[in-house]
C-alpha positions as CSV (number, residue, x, y, z in Angstrom):
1,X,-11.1,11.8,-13.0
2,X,-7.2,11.7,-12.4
3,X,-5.3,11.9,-16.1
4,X,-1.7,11.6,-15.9
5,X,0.6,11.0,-19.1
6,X,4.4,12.1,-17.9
7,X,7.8,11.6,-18.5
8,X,10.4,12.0,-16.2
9,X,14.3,11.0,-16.2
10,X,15.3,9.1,-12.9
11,X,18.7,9.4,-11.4
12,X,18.7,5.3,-10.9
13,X,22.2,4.5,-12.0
14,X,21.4,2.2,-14.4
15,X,19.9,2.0,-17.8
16,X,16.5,2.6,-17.1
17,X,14.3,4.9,-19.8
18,X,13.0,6.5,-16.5
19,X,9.1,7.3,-15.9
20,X,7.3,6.9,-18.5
21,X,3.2,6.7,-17.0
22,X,-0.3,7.1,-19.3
23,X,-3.0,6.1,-16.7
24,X,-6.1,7.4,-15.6
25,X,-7.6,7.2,-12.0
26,X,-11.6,7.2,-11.3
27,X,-12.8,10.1,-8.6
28,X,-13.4,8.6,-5.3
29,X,-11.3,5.3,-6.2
30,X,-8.5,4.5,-3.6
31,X,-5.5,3.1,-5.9
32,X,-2.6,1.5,-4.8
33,X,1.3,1.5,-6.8
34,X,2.9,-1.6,-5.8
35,X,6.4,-2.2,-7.4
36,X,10.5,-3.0,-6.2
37,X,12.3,-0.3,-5.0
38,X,13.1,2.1,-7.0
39,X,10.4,1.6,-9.7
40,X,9.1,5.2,-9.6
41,X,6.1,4.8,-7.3
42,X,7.2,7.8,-5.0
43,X,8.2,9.7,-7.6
44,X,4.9,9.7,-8.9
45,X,3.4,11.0,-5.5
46,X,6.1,14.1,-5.6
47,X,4.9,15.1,-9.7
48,X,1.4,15.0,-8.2
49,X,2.2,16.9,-5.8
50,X,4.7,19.5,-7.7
51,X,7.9,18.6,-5.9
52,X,9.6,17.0,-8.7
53,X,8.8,18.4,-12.5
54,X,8.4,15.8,-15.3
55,X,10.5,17.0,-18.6
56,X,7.1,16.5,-20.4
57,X,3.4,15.6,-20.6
58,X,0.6,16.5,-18.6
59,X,-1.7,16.0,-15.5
60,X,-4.8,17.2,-14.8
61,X,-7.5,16.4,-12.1
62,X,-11.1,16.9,-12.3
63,X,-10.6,18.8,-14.9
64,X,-8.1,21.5,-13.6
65,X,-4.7,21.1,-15.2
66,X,-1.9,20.9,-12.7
67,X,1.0,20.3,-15.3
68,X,1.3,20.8,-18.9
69,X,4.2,21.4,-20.7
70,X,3.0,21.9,-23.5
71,X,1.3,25.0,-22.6
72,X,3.6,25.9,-19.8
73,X,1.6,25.0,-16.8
74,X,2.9,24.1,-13.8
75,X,0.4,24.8,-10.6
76,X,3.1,24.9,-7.0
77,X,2.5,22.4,-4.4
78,X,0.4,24.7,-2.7
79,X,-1.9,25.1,-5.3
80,X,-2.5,21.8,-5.9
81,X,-5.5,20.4,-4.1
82,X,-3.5,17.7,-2.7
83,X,-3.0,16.0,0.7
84,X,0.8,14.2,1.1
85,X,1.5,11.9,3.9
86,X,5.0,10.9,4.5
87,X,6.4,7.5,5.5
88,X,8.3,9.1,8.4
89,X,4.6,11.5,8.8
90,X,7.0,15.0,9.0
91,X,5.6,16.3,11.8
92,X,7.2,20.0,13.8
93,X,8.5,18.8,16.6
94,X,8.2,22.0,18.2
95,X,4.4,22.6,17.7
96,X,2.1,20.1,19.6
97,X,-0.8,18.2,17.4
98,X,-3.6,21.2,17.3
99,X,-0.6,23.5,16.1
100,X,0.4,20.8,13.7
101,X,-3.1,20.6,12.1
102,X,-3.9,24.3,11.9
103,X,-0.7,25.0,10.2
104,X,-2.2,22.7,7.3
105,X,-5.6,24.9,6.9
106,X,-5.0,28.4,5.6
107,X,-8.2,29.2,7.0
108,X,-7.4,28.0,10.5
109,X,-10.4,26.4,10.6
110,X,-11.5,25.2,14.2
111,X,-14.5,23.6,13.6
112,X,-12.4,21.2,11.0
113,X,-10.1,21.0,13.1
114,X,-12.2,19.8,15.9
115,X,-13.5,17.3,13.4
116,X,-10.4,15.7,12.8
117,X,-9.3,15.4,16.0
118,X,-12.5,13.1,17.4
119,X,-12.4,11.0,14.0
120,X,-9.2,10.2,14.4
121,X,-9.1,9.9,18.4
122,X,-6.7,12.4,19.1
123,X,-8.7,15.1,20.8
124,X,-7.2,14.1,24.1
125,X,-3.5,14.8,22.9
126,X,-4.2,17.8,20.7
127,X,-1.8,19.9,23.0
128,X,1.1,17.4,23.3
129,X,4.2,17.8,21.3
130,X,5.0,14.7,18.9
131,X,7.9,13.1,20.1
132,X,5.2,12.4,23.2
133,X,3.1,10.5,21.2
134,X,3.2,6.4,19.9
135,X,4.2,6.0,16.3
136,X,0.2,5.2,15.5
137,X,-1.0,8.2,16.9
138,X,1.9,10.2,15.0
139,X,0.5,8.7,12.0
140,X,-2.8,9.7,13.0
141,X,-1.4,13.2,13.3
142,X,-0.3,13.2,9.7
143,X,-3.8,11.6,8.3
144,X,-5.6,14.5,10.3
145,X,-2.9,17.2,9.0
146,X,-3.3,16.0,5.6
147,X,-7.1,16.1,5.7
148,X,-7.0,19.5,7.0
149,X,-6.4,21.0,3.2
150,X,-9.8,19.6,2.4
151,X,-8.2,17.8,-0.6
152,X,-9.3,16.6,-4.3
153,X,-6.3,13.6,-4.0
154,X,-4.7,12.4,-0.8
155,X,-1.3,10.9,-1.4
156,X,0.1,8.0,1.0
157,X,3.6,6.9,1.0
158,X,4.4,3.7,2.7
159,X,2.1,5.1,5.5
160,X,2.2,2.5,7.6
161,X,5.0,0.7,7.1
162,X,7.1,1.7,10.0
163,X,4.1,0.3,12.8
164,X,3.8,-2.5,14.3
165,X,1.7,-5.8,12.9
166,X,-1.1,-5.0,14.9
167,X,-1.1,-1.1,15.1
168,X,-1.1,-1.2,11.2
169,X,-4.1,-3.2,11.2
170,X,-5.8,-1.3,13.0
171,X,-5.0,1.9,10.9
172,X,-5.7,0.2,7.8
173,X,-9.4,0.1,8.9
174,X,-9.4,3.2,10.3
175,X,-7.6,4.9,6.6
176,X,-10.5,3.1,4.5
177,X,-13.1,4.8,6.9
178,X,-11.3,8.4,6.3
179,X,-10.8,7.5,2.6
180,X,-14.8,6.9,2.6
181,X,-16.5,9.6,5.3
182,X,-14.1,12.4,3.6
183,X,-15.2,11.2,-0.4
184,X,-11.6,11.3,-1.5
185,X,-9.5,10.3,-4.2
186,X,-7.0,8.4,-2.4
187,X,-3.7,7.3,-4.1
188,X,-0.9,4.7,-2.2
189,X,2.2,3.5,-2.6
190,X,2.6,0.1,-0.6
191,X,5.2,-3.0,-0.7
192,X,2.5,-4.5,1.9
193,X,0.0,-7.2,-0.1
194,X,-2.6,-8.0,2.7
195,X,-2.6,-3.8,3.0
196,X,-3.3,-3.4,-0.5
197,X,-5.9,-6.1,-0.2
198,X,-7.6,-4.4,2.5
199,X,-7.6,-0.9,1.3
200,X,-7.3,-0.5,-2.5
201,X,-10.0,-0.8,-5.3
202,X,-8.0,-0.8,-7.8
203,X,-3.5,-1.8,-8.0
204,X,-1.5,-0.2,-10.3
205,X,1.2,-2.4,-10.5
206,X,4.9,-0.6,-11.8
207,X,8.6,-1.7,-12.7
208,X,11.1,0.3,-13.9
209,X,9.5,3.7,-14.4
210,X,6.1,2.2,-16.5
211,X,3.0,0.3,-15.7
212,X,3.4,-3.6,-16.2
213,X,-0.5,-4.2,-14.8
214,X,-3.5,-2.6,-13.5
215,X,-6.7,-4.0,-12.2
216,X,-8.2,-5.1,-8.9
217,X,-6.2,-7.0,-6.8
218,X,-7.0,-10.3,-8.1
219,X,-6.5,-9.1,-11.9
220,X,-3.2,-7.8,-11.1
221,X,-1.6,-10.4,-8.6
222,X,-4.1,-13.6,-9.5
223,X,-6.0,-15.5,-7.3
224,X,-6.4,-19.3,-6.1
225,X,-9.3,-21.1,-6.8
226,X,-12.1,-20.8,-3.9
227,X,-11.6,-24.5,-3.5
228,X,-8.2,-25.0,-3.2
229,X,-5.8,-23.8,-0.6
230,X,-2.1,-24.3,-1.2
231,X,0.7,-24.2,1.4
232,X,4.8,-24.7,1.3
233,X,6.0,-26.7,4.0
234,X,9.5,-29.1,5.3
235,X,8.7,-32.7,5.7
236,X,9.9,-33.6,9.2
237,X,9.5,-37.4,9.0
238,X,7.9,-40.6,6.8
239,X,6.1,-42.6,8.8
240,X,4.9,-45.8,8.1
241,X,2.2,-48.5,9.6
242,X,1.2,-52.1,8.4
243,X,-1.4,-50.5,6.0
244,X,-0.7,-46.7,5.1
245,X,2.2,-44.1,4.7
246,X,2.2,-40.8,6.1
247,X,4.2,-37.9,6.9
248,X,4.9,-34.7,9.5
249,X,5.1,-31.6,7.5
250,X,6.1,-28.2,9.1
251,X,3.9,-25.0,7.6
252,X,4.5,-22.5,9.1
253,X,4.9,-22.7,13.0
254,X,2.3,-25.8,12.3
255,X,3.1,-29.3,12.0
256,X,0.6,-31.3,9.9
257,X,0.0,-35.0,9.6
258,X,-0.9,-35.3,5.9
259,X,-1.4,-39.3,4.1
260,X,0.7,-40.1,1.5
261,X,0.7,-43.3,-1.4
262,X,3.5,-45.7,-0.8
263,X,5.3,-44.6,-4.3
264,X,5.1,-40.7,-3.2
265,X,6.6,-41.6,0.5
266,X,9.5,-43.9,-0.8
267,X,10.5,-40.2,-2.7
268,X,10.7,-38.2,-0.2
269,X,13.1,-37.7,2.6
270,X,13.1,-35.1,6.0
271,X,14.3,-31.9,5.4
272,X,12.7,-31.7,1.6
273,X,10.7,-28.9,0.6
274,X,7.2,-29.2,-0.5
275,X,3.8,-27.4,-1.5
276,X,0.9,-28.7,-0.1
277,X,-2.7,-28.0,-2.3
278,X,-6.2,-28.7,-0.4
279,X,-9.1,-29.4,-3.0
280,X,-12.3,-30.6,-2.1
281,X,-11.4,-34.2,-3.8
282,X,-8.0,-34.7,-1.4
283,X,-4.9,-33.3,-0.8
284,X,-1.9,-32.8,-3.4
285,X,1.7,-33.2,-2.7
286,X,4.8,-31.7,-4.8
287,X,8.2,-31.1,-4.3
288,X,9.8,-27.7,-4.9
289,X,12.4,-27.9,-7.3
């Protein structure tokens, strides 16, 4: 179990109280912090990981206390049982990918490393520098590195964010299988909803430096009804036979013929926007306001 009950003053430039977080995180859970910009969520990552003190309160993971201040404790970074990856995965440039991941392991451990080069399909570049490598297998790097500590908590910030659509899809399968083979306690900060979907357990939902929600996904952002699917779309044009009214709508890069009651197609006119709810008894129509 993950206890963390801090306080922190933020440099945001306006008149925020600053962090102010009293949450606890199950072992083996992988939790995601979804909030704006500057809501705290990377600051959290850096208290976990000692690179930025809170003024007060305490943290302490499976039952080892990494801050208190209180009684004056405040574990380094390297003491911390922790695994950081970085948005823009802080690689040396000058070491190739095996020198990358040893650096990580204090006891240069070749038989890990070994390990984490074939499950995360990298043993083929292991002596190539990083600015040879794609930005997925870069972030692969930074997993493996990471992994190499053998933590208690691995911490991601925005880990995939800077990959393309169908690179980060296939990393978010292959980050719920590491999260699961290596029994972590995984902890990430994500803007990206379907990611979060995919990946967390639990969302820990944050806005100006305190917790606003927490709960599975659907608890925290709600969820449609399993028989009802609703869509915004442009009507494109009304158009009208002997006996019925209907009209083109535009969702998406999709253009949909949908029926329509003569009072509901004398209202509306092409260009209007409008939602579009499927239910098992027929389709609803509304304009946005």
């Amino acid at each position: 179990m993950i206890r963390i009950n801090i306080r922190k003053k933020l440099n945001t430039g306006g008149p925020s109280p600053g962090l102010i977080i009293d949450t606890e995180i199950a072992d083996h859970s992988f939790t995601a912090l979804y909030g704006p910009s500057g809501a705290g969520k990377t600051s959290i990552l850096r208290i976990l990981t000692g690179l930025m003190q809170p003024e007060e309160g305490m943290i302490e993971v499976d039952g080892e206390t990494w801050f208190n201040s209180q009684r004056k404790i405040n574990l380094p970074p390297q003491k911390r049982n922790a695994g950081l990856v970085f948005q823009d995965y802080a690689l040396f440039p000058n070491m190739s990918v095996k020198e990358n991941l040893l650096f990580a392991s204090a006891q240069k451990d070749a038989e890990l490393l070994q390990q984490m080069l074939r499950i995360t399909g990298l043993t083929e570049f292991q002596d190539q520098k990083p600015h040879l490598l794609s930005g997925g297998q870069k972030q692969r790097v930074a997993l493996a590195r990471a992994l190499m500590r053998k933590p208690a908590l691995l911490l991601l910030d925005e880990p995939l964010s800077a990959l393309d659509q169908q690179t980060r899809i296939q990393l978010r399968q292959e980050l719920r299988q590491l999260h699961q083979e290596n029994n972590l306690t995984t902890l990430l900060v994500s803007h990206d909803k379907p990611e979060i979907y995919t990946l967390a357990d639990q969302v820990i939902s944050i806005d100006k430096g305190t917790i606003i929600r927490s709960g599975t996904f659907a608890e925290v952002f709600g969820s449609a009804p399993s028989n009802a699917l609703t869509l915004r779309g442009e009507v494109l044009r009304i158009n009208q036979t002997l006996t019925n009214y209907t009209a083109d709508i535009l969702t998406g890069d999709q253009i949909m013929t949908i029926p329509l009651t003569r009072d509901l197609a004398k209202t509306l006119v092409p260009g209007e926007k409008v939602t579009l709810t499927f239910q098992l008894d027929g389709t609803v129509i509304q304009k946005l306001s």
